[in-house]
C-alpha positions in Angstrom: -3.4 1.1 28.3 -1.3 -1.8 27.2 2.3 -1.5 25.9 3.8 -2.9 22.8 7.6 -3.6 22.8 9.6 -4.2 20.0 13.0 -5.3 20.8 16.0 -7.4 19.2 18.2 -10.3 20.4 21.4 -11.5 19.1 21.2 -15.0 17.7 23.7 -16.4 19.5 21.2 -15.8 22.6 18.3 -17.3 21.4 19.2 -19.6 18.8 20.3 -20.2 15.4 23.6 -18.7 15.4 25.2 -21.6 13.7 22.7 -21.4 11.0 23.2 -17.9 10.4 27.2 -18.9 10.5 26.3 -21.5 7.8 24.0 -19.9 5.5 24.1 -15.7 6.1 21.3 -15.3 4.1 18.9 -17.4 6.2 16.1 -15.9 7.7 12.8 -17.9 9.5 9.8 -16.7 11.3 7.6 -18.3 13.9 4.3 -19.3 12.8 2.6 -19.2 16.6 3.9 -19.7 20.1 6.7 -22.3 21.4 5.0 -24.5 23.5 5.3 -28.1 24.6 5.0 -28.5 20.8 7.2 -27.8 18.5 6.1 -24.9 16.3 5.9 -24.8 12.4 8.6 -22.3 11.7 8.9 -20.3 8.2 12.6 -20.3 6.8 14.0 -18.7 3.7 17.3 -18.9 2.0 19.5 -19.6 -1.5 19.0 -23.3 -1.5 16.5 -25.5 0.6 19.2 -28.8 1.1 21.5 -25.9 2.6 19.3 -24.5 5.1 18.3 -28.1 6.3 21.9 -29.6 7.1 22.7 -26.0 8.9 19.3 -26.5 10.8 20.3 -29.7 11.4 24.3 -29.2 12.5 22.8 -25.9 14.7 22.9 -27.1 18.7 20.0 -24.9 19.5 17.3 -26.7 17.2 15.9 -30.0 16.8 14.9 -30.5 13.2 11.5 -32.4 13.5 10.3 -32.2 10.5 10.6 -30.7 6.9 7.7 -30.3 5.4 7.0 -30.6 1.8 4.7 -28.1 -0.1 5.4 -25.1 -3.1 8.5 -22.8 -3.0 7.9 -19.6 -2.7 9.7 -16.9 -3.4 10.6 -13.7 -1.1 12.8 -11.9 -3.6 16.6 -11.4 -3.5 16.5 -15.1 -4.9 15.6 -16.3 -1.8 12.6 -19.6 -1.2 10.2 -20.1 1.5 9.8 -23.1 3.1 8.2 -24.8 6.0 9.4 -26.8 8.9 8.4 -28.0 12.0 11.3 -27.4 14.9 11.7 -28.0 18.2 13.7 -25.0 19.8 16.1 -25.0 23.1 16.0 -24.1 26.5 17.1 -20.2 25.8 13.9 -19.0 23.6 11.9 -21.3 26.2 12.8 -19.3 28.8 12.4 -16.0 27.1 8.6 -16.9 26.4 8.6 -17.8 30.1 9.5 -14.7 30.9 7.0 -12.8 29.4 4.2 -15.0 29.8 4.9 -15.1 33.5 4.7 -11.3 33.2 1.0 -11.6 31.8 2.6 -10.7 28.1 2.4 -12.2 25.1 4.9 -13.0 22.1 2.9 -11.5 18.6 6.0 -12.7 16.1 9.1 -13.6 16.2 11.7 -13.6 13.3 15.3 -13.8 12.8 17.6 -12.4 10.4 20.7 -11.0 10.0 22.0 -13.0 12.4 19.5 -11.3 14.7 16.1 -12.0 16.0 13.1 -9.0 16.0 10.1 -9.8 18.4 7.1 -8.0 19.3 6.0 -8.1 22.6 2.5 -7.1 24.3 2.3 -5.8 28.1 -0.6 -5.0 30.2 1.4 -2.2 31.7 5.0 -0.7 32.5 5.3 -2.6 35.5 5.2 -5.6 33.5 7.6 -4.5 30.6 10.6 -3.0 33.6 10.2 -6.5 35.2 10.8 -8.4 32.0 13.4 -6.4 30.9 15.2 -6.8 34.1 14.9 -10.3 33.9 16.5 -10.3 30.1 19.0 -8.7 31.5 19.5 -11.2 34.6 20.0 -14.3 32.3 22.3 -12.1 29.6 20.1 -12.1 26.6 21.2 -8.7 25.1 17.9 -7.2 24.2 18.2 -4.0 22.5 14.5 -2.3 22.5 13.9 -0.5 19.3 10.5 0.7 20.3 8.4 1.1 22.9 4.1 2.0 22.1 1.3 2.6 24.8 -2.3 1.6 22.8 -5.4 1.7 23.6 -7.0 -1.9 25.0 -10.0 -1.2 22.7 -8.3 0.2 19.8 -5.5 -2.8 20.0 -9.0 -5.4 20.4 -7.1 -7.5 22.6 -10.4 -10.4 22.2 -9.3 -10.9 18.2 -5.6 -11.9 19.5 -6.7 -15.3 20.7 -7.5 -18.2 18.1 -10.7 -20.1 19.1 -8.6 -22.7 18.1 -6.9 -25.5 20.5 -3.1 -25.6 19.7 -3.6 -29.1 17.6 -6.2 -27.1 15.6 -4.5 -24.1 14.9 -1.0 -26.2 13.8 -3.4 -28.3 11.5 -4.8 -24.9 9.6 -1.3 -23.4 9.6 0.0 -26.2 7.9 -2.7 -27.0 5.4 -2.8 -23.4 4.8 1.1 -23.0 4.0 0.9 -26.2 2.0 -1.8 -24.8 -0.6 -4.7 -27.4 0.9 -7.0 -24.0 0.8 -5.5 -22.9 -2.7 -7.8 -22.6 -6.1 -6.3 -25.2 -7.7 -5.3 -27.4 -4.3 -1.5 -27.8 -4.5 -2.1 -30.6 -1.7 -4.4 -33.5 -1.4 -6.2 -34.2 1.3 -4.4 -37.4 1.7 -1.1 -35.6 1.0 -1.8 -33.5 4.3 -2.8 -36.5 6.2 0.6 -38.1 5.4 2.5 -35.0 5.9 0.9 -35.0 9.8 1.2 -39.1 9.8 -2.5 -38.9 10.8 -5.2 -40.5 9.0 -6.7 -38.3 6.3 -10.0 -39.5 8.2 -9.0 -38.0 11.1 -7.4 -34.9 9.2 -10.9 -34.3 7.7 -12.4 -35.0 11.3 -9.8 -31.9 12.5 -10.7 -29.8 9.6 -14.2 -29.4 10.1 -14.1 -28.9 13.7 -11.0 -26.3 12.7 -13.6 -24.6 10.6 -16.9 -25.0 12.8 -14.6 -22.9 15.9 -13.2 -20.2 13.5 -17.2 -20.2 11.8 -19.3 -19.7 15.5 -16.3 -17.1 16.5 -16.8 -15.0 13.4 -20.8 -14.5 13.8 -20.4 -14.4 17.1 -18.3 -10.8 16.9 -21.2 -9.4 14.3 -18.8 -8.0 12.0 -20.4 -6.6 8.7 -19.4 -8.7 5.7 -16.8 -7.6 2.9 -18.6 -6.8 -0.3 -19.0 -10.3 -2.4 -16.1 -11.3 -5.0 -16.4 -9.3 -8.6 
């Protein structure tokens, strides 16, 4: 059995406080783990130019990049938009926490001043010992839900990517930018210049993205969907 925990943490804990203090409709989500690299993060608010200079005036982020791409919308009059940030020490050593506890972050996303994660545990042993270690460093966690699953039901197998980090960033972002769209929104040299790589090299990353997601899919023998009406 394996043990999902949903739990929240105040901002001012794990980041992004000052954004929310600056622009109360701001909310972002995590598009894969914080690693040595810094993550493409999802953000949403009134007005794009806004949410940048809080990002940038917030202590607990590093604004790498902001990323070009479509608006999209999320209702309330709220836009989508994509940037690449580099997070501090506090969420760093949250994900330490549960990694070094054999778990594993499955989203992360703050609003309200408020951040909601999903955790996954390979027991209770290794939920009580993260817990007591969120509440050693003072990082508030108010569980909102606690669910024992089935290993087989949960497929543990489909939650890793084939992918190496540098390919899974380059498909998240070519994704969110509409390089996979019917029209394209973004050109393959567009991308290229987006990653400052070359757009040989881009195309090089691509089809290797592609070959590893491919050779993963036949190899689980899943039945195919019914073709496109």
């Amino acid at each position: 059995m394996t043990t999902v925990v949903e739990l929240e943490v105040p901002a001012e804990r794990l980041g992004l406080a000052r954004t929310f203090d600056r622009v109360p409709t701001f909310e972002c989500e995590i598009g894969g783990l914080i690693g040595d690299t810094a993550p493409l993060v999802h953000v949403s608010g009134e007005d794009r130019h806004d949410v940048k200079r809080a990002l940038e005036a917030d202590p607990s982020v590093d604004v790498v990049a902001s990323l070009s791409g479509n608006t999209q919308s999320t209702g309330a009059d709220h836009n989508r938009w994509l940037f690449r940030l580099e997070f501090g020490e506090d969420i760093k050593l949250f994900q330490e926490i549960v990694s070094s506890n054999d778990g594993a972050m499955l989203s992360a996303r703050s609003h309200d001043n408020t951040w909601s994660l999903r955790l996954l545990f390979h027991d209770r042993e290794s939920v009580s010992t993260s817990h007591a270690l969120f509440e050693q460093y003072d990082y508030h966690v108010n569980v909102t839900r606690i669910t024992e699953t089935d290993s087989a039901d949960l497929d543990l197998d489909r939650l890793e990517t084939p992918l190496t980090e540098t390919q899974y960033e380059t498909i998240t972002m070519a994704h969110e930018l509409g390089y996979f769209d019917v029209p394209r929104q973004v050109t393959l040299e567009e991308l290229a210049s987006e990653m400052d790589i070359s757009h040989q090299a881009l195309s090089e990353r691509l089809r290797r993205s592609h070959a590893a997601l491919i050779s993963s899919e036949l190899a689980d023998r899943h039945a195919p969907k019914k073709a496109d009406p």
